[in-house]
N, C-alpha and C positions, 0 to 999 in steps of 0.2 A: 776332677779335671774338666768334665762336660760341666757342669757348674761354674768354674771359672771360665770358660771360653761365651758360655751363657750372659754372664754379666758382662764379661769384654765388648761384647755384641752390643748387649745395651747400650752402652755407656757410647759406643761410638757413635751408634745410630741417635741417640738423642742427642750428643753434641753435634752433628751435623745438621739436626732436624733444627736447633731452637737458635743458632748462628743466623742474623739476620742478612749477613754476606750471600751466607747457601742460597739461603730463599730468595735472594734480588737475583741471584745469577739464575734457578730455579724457575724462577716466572719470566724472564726474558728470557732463556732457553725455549721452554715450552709456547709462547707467544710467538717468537721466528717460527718456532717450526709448524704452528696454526698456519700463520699466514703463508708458509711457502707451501703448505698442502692445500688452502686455499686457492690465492691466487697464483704460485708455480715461480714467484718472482726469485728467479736465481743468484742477480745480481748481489745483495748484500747478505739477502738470509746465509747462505752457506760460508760464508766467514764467520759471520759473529756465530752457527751453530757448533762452529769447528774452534772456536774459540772458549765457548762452554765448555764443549764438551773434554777440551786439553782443562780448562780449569779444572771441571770437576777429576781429572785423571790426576792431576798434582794434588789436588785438596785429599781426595781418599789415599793418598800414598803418604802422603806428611800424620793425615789423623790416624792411621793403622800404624805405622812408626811407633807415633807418639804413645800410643793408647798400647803397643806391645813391648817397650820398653819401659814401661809406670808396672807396677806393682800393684796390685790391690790386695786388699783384705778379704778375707771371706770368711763371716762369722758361721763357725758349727755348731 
């Protein structure tokens, strides 16, 4: 059972790592939130951080779904 939750694991974290959607939303995440600890500008940063960050909250609820509803194999 640790075995399969093991490779569960995997399989999500590498489908989200190599989606090139993750990674645009990813580096504009991380880029706002640069500049607003840089220069403090609260204006637009805190929308579009809050907008990420609800993405990334849908994105890992649809790939945990999907990925605990699939079946896998696991060869003994």
């Amino acid at each position: 059972m640790k075995k399969y939750m093991l490779i569960k694991l995997r399989r999500i974290l590498l489908f989200s790592i190599i989606n090139p959607l993750f990674m645009m939303v990813y580096w504009i995440l991380f880029y706002e939130l640069y500049t607003l600890c840089k220069y403090g500008k609260m204006n637009s940063n805190i929308y579009i951080l809050l907008a990420c960050m609800l993405f990334y909250l849908i994105w890992f609820i649809i790939v945990i779904t999907k990925f605990m509803r699939k079946p896998i194999n696991i060869p003994k």
